[in-house]
C-alpha positions as CSV (number, residue, x, y, z in Angstrom):
1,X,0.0,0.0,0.0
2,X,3.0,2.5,0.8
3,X,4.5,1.5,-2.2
4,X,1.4,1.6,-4.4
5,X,1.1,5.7,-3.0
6,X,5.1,6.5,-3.3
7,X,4.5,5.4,-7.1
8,X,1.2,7.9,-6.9
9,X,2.9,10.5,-5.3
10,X,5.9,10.2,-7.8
11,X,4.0,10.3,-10.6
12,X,1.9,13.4,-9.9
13,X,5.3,15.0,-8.9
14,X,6.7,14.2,-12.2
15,X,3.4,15.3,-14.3
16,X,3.4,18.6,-12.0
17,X,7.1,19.5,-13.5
18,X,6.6,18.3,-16.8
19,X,3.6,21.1,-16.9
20,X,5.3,23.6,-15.2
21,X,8.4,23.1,-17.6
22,X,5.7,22.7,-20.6
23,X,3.6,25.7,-19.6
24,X,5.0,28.5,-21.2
25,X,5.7,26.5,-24.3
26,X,2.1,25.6,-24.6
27,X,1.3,29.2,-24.2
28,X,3.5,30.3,-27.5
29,X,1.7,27.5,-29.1
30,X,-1.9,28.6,-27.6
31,X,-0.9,32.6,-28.6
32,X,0.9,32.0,-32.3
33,X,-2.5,29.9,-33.1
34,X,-4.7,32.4,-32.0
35,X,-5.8,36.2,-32.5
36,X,-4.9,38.6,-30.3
37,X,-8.3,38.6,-28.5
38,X,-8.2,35.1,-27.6
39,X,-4.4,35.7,-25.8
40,X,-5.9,35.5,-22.0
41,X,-9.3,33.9,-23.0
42,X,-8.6,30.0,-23.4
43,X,-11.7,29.4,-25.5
44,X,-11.6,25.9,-26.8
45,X,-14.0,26.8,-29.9
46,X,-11.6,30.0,-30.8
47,X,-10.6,29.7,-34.7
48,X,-6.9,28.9,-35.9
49,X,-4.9,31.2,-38.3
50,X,-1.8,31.1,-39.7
51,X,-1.6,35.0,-40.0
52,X,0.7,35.4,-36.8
53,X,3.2,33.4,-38.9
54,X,2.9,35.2,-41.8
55,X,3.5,38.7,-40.8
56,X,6.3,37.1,-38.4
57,X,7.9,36.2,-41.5
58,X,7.5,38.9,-43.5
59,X,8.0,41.4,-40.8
60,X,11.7,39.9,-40.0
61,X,14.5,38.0,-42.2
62,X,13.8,35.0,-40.7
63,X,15.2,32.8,-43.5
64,X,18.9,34.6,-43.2
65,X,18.7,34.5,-39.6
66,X,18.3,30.6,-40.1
67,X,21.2,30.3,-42.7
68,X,23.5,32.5,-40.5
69,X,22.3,29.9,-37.6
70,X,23.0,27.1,-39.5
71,X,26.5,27.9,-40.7
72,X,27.6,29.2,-37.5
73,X,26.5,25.6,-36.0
74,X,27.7,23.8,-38.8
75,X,31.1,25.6,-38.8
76,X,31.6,25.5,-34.9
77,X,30.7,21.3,-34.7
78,X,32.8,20.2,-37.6
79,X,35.7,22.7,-36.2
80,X,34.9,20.7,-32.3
81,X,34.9,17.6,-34.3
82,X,37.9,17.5,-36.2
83,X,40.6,19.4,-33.2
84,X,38.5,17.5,-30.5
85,X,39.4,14.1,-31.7
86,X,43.0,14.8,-33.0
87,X,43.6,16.4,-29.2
88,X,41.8,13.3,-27.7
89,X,43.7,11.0,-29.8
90,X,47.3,12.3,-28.7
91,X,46.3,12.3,-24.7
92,X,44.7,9.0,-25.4
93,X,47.4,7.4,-27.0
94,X,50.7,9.3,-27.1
95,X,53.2,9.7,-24.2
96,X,55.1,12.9,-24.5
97,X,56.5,15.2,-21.5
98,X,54.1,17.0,-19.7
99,X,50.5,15.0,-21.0
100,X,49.3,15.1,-17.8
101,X,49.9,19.0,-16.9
102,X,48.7,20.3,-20.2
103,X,45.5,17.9,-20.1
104,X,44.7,19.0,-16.6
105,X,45.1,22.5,-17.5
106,X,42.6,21.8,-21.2
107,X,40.7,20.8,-18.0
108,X,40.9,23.7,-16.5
109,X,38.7,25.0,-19.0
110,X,35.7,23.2,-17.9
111,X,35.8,25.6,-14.4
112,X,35.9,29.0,-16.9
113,X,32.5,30.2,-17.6
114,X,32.6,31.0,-21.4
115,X,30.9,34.6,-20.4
116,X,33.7,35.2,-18.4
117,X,35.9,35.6,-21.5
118,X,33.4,38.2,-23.7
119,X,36.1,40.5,-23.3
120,X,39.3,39.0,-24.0
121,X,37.3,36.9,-27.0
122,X,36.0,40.0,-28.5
123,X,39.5,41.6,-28.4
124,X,41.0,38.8,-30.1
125,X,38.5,38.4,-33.0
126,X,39.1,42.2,-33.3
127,X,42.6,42.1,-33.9
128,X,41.6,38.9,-36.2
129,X,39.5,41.0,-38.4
130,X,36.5,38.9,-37.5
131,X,33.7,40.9,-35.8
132,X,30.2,40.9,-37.7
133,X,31.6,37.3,-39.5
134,X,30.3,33.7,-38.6
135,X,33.7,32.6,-37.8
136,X,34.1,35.0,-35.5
137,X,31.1,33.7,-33.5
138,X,32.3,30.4,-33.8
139,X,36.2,30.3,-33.5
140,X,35.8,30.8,-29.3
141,X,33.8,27.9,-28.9
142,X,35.7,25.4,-31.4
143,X,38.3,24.0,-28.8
144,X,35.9,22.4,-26.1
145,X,37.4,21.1,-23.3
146,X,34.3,19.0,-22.8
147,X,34.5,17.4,-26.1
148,X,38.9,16.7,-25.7
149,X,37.4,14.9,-22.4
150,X,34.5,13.0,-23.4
151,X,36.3,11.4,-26.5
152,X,39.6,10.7,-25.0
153,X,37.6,8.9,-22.5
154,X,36.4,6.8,-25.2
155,X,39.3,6.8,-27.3
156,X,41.5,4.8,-23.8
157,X,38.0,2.5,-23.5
158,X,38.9,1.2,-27.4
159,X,41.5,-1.9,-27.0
160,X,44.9,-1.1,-28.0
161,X,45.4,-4.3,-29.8
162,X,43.1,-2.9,-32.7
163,X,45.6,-0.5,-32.8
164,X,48.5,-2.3,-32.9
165,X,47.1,-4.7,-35.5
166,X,46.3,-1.9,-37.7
167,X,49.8,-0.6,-37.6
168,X,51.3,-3.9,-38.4
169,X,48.9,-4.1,-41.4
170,X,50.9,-0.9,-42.7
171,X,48.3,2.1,-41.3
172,X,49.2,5.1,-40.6
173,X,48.2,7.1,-37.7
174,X,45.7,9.0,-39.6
175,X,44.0,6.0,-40.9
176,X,44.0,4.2,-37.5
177,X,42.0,7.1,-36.0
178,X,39.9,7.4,-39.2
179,X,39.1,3.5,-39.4
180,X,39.3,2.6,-36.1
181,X,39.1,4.8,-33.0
182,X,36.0,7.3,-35.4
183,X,33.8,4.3,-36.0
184,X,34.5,3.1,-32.7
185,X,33.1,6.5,-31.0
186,X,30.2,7.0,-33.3
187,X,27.7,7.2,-29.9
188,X,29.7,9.7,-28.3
189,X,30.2,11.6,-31.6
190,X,26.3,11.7,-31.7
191,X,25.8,12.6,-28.2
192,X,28.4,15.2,-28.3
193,X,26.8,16.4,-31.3
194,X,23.8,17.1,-29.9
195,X,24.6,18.6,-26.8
196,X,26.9,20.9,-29.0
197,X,24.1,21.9,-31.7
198,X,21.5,22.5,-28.9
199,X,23.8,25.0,-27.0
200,X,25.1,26.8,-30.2
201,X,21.6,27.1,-31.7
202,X,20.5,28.7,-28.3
203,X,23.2,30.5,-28.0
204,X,22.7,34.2,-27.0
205,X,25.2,36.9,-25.7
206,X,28.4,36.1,-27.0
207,X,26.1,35.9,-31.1
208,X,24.6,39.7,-30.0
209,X,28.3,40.9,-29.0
210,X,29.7,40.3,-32.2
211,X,27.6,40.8,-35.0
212,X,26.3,44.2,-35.9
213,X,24.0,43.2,-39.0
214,X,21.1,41.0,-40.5
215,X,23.6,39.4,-42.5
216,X,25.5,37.2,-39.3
217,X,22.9,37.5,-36.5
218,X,21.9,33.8,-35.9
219,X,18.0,33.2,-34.8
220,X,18.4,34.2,-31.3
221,X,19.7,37.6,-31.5
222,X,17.1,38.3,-34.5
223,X,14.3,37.0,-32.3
224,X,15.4,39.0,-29.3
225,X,15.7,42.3,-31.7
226,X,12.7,41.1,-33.4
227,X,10.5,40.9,-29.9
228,X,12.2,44.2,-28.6
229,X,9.3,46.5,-26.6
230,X,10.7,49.7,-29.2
231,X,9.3,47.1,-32.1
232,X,5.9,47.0,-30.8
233,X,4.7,44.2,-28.3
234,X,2.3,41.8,-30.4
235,X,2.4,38.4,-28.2
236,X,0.6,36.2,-31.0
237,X,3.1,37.5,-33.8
238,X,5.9,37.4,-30.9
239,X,5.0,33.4,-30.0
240,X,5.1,32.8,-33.6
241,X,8.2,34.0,-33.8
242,X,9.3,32.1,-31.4
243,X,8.0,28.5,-32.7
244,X,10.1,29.7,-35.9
245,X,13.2,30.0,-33.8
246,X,12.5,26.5,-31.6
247,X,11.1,24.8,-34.3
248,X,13.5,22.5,-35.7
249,X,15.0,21.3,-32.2
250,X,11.6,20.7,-31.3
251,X,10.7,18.4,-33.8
252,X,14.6,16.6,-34.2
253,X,13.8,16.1,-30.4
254,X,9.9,14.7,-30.9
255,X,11.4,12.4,-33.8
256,X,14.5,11.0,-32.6
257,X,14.0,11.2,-29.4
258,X,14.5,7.2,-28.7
259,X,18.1,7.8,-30.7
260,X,19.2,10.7,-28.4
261,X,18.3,9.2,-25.3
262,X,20.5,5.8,-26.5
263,X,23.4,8.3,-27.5
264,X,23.5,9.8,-24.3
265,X,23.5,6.4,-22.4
266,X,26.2,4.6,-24.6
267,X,28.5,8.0,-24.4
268,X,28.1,8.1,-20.7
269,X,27.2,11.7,-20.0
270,X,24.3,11.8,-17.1
C-alpha cells in the first residue's frame, strides 16, 4: 500500500514539473494559433490562423537568420569535431612530456564560464579582423574542453590491440584514427553532437556581442531584436516567432527522441 502511494505520489510530482516546464511553451503554441483577442481567453472553440506566422515572416528576415544559424552551428561542430578528436587521440594514446599537466590545465577550462571571456574573446576576434563574421562567433567555442574529455575517454576505453594490428597491417596514424578509433566512437560523436548543436543554436550573448548586422545575427539575436518592446509588443506574432526559432530542435527532439536518449546512455554523459 505505501508502495502503491510513493508510485502515486511520484508520478503526480513528475506530471506537475513536466507542466510547469511545458507551460510556457504551450502558451506560445496557444498565442501564435490564435488572435490577439483570444491571448488570455482560453476558448476551446476559438478559430486557428496562420496569420501570426505570416506577418512574423514577412516582418523579420527569418530565412537569413536561419542560414547565419545554421553555418555558425555547422562551422563550430565540424571545427569541435575535427581538433576534438586529434587532441583526444594524442592524450589518449601518445606519451610525450608533460601529458598530464597540459590535459589537466585543457581541463581547467571546464571551471571558466565562457561569459567570463566576452572581453578577451571580443578583443581577439578584433585584432583577427573577425567581428560581424560567422567565424568570429564560432572560432571561441571550437576548442571544447568538454568534447577533448568525453572522447579521450572513449578513445582509452577502445583496446589497443586494434591499434597495434592496424599498424602492423601498414596504417598510418591518420588512418587508425579514421578506421578505427571514429567508427568506434560514433555514440559519443552523436551525443556530443547534440549537446553541442543544442547549446550553439540557443546561443545568445556572445552571437549579440559580435555581429552588428542582418547578415551574421543567428536566430536568437534576431528574435530578441525582433521581440524588442521599441518594435511594438504583439504576443501572437511574438510566439510565432518564437515556434520559428525552436522549431527545428523541437521536432529533431519529438522524432529521434529514442536515438538521443541511446546516445546519451552509450557515451556516458548523465
Amino acid at each position: 500500500m505505501n508502495d502503491r502511494i510513493t508510485r502515486c505520489l511520484e508520478t503526480l510530482a513528475c506530471w506537475t514539473l513536466a507542466l510547469l516546464w511545458a507551460g510556457p511553451l504551450l502558451f506560445a503554441l496557444w498565442a501564435a494559433f490564435h488572435g490577439q483577442e483570444y491571448l488570455t481567453r482560453l476558448d476551446p472553440t476559438a478559430p486557428l490562423t496562420l496569420d501570426n506566422f505570416a506577418q512574423a515572416w514577412a516582418t523579420a528576415p527569418f530565412a537569413r537568420y536561419y542560414l547565419n544559424t545554421l553555418l555558425y552551428t555547422l562551422f563550430t561542430l565540424v571545427g569541435q569535431f575535427v581538433l576534438c578528436t586529434l587532441a583526444a587521440y594524442a592524450f589518449a594514446r601518445f606519451r610525450f612530456p608533460g601529458r598530464d599537466v597540459v590535459f589537466m590545465l585543457v581541463l581547467v577550462q571546464l571551471m571558466i564560464m565562457p561569459d567570463q571571456l566576452i572581453v578577451e574573446n571580443y578583443q581577439i576576434m578584433s585584432a583577427l579582423g573577425l567581428v560581424d563574421t560567422i567565424a568570429g562567433i564560432s572560432l571561441p567555442y571550437v576548442a571544447s574542453a568538454f568534447g577533448i574529455f568525453l572522447l579521450r575517454q572513449t578513445f582509452k576505453q577502445v583496446p589497443v590491440e586494434l591499434e597495434e594490428a592496424a599498424l602492423v597491417e601498414g596504417a598510418s596514424r591518420l588512418q587508425v584514427l579514421t578506421k578505427v578509433y571514429i567508427p568506434l566512437g560514433r555514440p559519443t560523436y552523436l551525443a556530443y553532437g547534440l549537446v553541442s548543436v543544442s547549446y550553439h543554436w540557443n546561443n545568445f550573448l556572445w552571437p549579440i556581442v559580435i555581429t552588428n548586422s542582418v547578415t551574421t545575427r543567428p536566430l536568437t539575436v534576431g528574435l530578441a531584436i525582433f521581440g524588442a518592446p521599441e518594435s511594438g509588443v504583439h504576443f501572437p506574432i511574438i510566439s510565432a516567432g518564437t515556434l520559428i526559432a525552436v522549431a527545428p530542435l523541437l521536432l529533431a527532439f519529438l522524432l529521434f527522441q529514442r536515438q538521443f536518449v541511446q546516445s546519451f546512455m552509450r557515451a556516458g554523459i548523465k
